[in-house]
C-alpha positions in Angstrom: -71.9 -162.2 53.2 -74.9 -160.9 51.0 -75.9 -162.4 48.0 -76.5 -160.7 44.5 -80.1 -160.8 45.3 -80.3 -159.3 48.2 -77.7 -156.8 47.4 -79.6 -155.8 44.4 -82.8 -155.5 46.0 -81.4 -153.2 48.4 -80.1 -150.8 45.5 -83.6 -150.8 44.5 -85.2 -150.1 47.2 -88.7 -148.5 46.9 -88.6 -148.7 42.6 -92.4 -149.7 41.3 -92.4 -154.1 40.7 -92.0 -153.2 37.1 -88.5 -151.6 36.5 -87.3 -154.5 39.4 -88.6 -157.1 36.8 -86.6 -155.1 33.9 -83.6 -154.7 36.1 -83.6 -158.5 37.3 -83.8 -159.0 33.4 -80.9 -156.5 32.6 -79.3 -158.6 35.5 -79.3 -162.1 33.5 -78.7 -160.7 30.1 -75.1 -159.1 31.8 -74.8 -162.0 33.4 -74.6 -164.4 30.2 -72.8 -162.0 28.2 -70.0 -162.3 30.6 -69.9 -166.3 30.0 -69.2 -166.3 26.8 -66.6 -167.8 25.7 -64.1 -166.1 23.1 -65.7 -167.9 19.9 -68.7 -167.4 21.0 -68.2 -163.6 21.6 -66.7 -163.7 17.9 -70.2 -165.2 16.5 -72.9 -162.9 18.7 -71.0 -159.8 18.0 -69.5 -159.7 14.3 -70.8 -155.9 13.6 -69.4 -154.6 16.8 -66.4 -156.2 15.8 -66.1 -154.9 12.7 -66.9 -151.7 13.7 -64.4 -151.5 16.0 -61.6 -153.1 13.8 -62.7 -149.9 11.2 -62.3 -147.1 13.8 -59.2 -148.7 15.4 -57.6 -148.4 11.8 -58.5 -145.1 11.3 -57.0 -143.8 14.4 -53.9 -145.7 13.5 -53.6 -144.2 10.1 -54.3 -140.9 11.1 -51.3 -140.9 13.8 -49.3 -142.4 10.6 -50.6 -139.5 8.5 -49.7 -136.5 10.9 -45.8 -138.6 10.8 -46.0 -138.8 7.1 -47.3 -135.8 5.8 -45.2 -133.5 8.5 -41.9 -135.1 7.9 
């Protein structure tokens, strides 16, 4: 079976050293994002979070607008 490595360098194929560098980078960051634990998710991300909490609410109040204000 192939490895990550050599999966990923046949993806990129003829790409310049450069953008293989960034992409091996892009690589690890993904890589340790997806080890995080739950807390630790919590504590890198609090303004996604947040955000997300916000826009969740508003879609929830719309839907109990629409109910409210048509009934």
């Amino acid at each position: 079976m192939a490895t990550a490595t050599s999966m990923n360098d046949e993806k990129l194929g003829d790409l310049p050293k450069s953008d293989k560098i960034h992409n091996e980078d892009a690589q690890v960051a993904t890589d340790k994002e997806h080890d995080l634990s739950l807390v630790e998710s919590l504590r890198a991300y609090p303004k996604a979070i947040a955000w997300s909490m916000l826009l969740s609410t508003a879609v929830i109040m719309e839907g109990y607008d629409t109910i409210l204000v048509s009934g």
